[in-house]
ZAMARGU-4260 file (C-alpha; in steps of 0.2 Angstrom, whole numbers, plus 5000, padded with zeros to 4 digits):
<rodrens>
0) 5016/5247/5665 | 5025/5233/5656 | 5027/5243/5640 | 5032/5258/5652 | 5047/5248/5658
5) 5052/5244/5639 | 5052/5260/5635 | 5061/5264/5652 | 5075/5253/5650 | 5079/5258/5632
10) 5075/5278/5635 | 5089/5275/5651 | 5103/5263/5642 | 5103/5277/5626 | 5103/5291/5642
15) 5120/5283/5649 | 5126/5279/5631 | 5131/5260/5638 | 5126/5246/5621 | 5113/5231/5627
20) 5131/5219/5629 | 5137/5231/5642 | 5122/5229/5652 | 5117/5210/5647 | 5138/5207/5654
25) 5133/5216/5670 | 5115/5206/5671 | 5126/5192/5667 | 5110/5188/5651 | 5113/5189/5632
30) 5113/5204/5625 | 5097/5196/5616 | 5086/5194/5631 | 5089/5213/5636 | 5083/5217/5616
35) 5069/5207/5621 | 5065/5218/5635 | 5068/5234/5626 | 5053/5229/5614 | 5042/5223/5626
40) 5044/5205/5618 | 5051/5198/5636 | 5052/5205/5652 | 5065/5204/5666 | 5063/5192/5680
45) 5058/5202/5695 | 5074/5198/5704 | 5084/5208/5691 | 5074/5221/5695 | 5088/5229/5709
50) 5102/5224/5698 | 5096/5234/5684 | 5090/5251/5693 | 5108/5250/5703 | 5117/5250/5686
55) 5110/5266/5680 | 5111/5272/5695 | 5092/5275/5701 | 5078/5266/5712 | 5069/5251/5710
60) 5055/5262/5714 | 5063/5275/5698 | 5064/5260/5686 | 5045/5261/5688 | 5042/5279/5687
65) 5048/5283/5706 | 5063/5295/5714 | 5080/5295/5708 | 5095/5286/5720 | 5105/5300/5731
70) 5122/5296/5723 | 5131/5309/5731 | 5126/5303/5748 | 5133/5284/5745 | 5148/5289/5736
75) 5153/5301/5751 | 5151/5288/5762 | 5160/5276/5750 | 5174/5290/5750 | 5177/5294/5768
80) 5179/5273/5770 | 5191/5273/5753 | 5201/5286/5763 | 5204/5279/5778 | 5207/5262/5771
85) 5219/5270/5759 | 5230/5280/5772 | 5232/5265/5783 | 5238/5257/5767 | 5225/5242/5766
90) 5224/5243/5747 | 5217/5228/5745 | 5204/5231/5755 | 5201/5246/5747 | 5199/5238/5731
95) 5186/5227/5737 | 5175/5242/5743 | 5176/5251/5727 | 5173/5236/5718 | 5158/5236/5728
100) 5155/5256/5726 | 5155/5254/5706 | 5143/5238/5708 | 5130/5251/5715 | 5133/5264/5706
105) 5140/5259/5689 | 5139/5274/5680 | 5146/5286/5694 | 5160/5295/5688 | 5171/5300/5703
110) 5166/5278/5708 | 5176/5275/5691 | 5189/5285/5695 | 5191/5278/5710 | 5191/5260/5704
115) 5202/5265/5690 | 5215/5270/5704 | 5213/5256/5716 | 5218/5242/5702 | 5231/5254/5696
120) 5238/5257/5715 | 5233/5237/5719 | 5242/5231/5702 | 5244/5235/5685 | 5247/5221/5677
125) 5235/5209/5685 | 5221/5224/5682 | 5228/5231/5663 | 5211/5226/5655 | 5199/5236/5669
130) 5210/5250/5669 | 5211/5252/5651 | 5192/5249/5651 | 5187/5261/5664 | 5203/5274/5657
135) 5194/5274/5640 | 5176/5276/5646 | 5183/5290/5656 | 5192/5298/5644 | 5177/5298/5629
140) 5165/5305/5641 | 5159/5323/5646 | 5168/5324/5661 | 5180/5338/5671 | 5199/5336/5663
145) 5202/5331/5681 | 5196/5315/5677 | 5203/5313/5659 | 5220/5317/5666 | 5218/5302/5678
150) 5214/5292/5665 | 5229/5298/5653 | 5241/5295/5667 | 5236/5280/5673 | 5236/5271/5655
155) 5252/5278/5651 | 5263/5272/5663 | 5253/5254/5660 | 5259/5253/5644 | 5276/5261/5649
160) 5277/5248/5661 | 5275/5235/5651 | 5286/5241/5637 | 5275/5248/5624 | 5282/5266/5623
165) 5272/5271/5610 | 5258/5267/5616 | 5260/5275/5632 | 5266/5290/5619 | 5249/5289/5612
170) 5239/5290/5628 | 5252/5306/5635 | 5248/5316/5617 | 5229/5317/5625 | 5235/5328/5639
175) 5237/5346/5640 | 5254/5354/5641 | 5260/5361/5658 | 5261/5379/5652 | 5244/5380/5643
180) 5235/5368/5657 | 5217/5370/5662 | 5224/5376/5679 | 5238/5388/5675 | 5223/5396/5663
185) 5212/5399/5677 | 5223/5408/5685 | 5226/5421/5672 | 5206/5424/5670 | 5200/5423/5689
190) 5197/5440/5698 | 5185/5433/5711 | 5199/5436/5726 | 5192/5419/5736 | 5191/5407/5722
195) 5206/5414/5715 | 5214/5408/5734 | 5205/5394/5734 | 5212/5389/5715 | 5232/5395/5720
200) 5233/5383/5735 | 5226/5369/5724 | 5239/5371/5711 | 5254/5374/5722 | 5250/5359/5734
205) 5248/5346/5719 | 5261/5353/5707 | 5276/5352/5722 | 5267/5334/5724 | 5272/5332/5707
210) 5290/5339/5707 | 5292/5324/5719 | 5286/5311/5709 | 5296/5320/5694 | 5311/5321/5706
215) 5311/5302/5711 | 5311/5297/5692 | 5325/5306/5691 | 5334/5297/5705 | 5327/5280/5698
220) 5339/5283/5681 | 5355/5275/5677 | 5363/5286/5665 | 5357/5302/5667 | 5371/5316/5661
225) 5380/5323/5680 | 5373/5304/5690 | 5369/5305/5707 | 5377/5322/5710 | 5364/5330/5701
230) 5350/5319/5707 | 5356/5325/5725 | 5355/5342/5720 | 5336/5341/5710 | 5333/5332/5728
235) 5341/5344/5737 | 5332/5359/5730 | 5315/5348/5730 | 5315/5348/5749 | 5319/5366/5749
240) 5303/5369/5743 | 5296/5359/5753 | 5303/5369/5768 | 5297/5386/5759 | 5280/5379/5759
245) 5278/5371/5773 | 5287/5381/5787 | 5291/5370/5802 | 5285/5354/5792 | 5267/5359/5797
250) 5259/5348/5784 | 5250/5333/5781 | 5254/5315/5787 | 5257/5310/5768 | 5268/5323/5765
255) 5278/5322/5779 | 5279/5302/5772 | 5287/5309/5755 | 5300/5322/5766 | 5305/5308/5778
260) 5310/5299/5760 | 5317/5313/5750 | 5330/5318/5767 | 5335/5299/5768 | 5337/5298/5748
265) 5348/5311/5751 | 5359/5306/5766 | 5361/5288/5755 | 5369/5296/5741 | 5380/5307/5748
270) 5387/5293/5755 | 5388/5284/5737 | 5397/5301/5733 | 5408/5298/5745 | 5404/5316/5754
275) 5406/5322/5770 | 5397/5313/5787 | 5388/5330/5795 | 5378/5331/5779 | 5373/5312/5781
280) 5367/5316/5798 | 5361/5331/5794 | 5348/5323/5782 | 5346/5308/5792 | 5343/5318/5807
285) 5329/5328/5799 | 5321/5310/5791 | 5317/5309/5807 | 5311/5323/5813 | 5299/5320/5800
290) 5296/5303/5804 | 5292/5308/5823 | 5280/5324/5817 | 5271/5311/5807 | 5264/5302/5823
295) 5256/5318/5829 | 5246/5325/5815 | 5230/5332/5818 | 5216/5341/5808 | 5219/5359/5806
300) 5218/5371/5791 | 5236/5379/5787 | 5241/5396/5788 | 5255/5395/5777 | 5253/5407/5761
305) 5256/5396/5747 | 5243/5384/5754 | 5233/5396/5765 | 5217/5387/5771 | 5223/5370/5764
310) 5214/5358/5778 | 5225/5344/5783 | 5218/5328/5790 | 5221/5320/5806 | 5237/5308/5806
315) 5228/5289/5800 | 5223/5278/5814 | 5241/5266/5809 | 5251/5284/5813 | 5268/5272/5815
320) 5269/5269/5795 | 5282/5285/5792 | 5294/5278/5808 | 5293/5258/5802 | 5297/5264/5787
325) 5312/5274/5792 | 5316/5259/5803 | 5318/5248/5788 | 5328/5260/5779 | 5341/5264/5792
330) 5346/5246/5794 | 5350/5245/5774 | 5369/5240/5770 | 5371/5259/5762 | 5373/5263/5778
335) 5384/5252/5787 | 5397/5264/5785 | 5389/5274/5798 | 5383/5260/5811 | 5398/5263/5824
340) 5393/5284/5825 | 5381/5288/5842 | 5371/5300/5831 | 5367/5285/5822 | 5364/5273/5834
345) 5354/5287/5845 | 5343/5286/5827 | 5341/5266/5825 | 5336/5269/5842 | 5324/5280/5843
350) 5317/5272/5827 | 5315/5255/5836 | 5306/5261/5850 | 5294/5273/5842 | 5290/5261/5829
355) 5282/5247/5841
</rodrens>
């Protein structure tokens, strides 16, 4: 049995390609001792026992010779808490359960990933070393391009945030171009009509998420050529997609959350342009209408083409995020301008007493 477990140890560590300091770090031993153990010249106390099976991912019981650890199982349930935890905006909660997720299952992909985002979303500088680290792993290993492009992304705008653009060019030279993405190719080769809807909602529901992103980097520049009036427009056009998709703003709570914000964005420059009031209000009356749709979210799958059978989730249990939000925003200076019009104190308004 003892020569077994030597044998074991070294047959899964070469399995998971991880070196004997990865695991001594994790054992918190020298890498020495595990060599030991690999060549049957030492053996583990019994009370690593756990602490090794849960790093590669199996049973006590597997270690010696039993069943393998039903991984899919925990990280569902790990995923459902992470999502909930998520939506209500308790990041640093989250953190602590995917921490806590990747100390069970160390070599779980999608637990990587996960933990990868949660110190990107908690903060980037204080986490540059783990997300690199996890990034890296990541990216060198067999896995979906799903999960290399999150790694890309995320260790990109790390070192763009922190001022090494080269870097972060390094990192974006990984990825795929738009046009010949992993995605778009798909498309041209699937004939399997329910796949082939299945695959066209995913791609039209993340890249409009994307044009948002792309949209509010474009509103976060100085001195692009044609300023805030062009911004406006990108905006402008941005939420008429939204529309398109999304007839009757039957979406997602999050979504909702980036509408309310693109309509506000817009209502706030068009006063910096010094334009005209009814297309303040306009905007500002439809942030919140989205604000107020927010709070009433509930699981359905939509019916919109674009996004046919796309399953919206329930709005979270703190539904009042969109309308505090909106709250805060309407009592910014940019809008004192507007502070003495009933249509805009009928919005403070509303805003105040929807948001308690």
């Amino acid at each position: 049995m003892e020569i077994n477990l030597a044998e074991k140890l070294k047959s899964l560590r070469k399995e998971k390609n991880v070196s004997q300091e990865k695991l001594a770090r994790y054992l918190n031993v020298s890498f020495q001792a595990v060599s030991r153990w690999e060549t049957g010249g030492a053996y583990p106390d019994i009370s690593l026992l756990p602490e090794i099976a849960r790093f590669f991912g199996i049973t006590v019981d597997e270690l010696l010779q039993a069943e393998k650890l039903d991984e899919k199982k925990l990280y569902q349930e790990y995923e459902d808490r992470g999502w909930e935890l998520w939506r209500n905006g308790r990041v640093s909660e989250m953190l602590a359960l995917w921490e806590e997720a990747y100390h069970k299952m160390p070599n779980n992909v999608e637990v990587k990933e996960m933990l990868m985002s949660a110190y990107f979303d908690m903060d980037k500088a204080k986490y540059r070393n783990e997300i690199i680290e996890l990034g890296t792993e990541l990216y060198n290993s067999d896995v979906d391009n799903y999960y290399k492009g999150q790694a890309i992304e995320e260790i990109a705008f790390l070192y763009a945030e922190e001022g090494d653009i080269e870097m972060a060019k390094r990192w974006v030279r990984k990825s795929y171009q738009f046009i010949h993405s992993q995605e778009m190719l798909y498309m041209g080769i699937l004939t399997e009509g329910k796949y082939l809807i299945e695959h066209f909602r995913y791609i039209n529901y993340w890249y409009l998420r994307k044009l948002f992103y792309l949209a509010a980097c474009l509103s976060g520049c100085k001195d692009i050529p044609g300023g805030i009036a062009y911004t406006q427009a990108v905006d402008k056009a941005v939420v008429q997609l939204y529309e398109l998709v999304y007839p009757g703003d039957d979406m997602e709570f999050e979504s909702l959350k980036l509408l309310c914000s693109q309509h506000r964005g817009i209502a706030e420059d068009e006063i910096a342009l010094g334009g005209e009031e009814s297309v303040v209000r306009h905007h500002l009356t439809r942030a919140m209408e989205c604000a107020r749709k927010s709070l009433h979210v509930v699981e359905h799958d939509l019916t919109h083409p674009l996004v046919m059978g796309w399953k919206v989730f329930a709005a979270p249990s703190d539904n009042k995020q969109v309308m505090r939000l909106l709250k805060e925003e309407l009592a910014w200076e940019c809008f004192d301008s507007c502070r003495d019009k009933d249509w805009f104190a009928a919005l403070e308004k509303e805003a105040a007493e929807l948001a308690e």
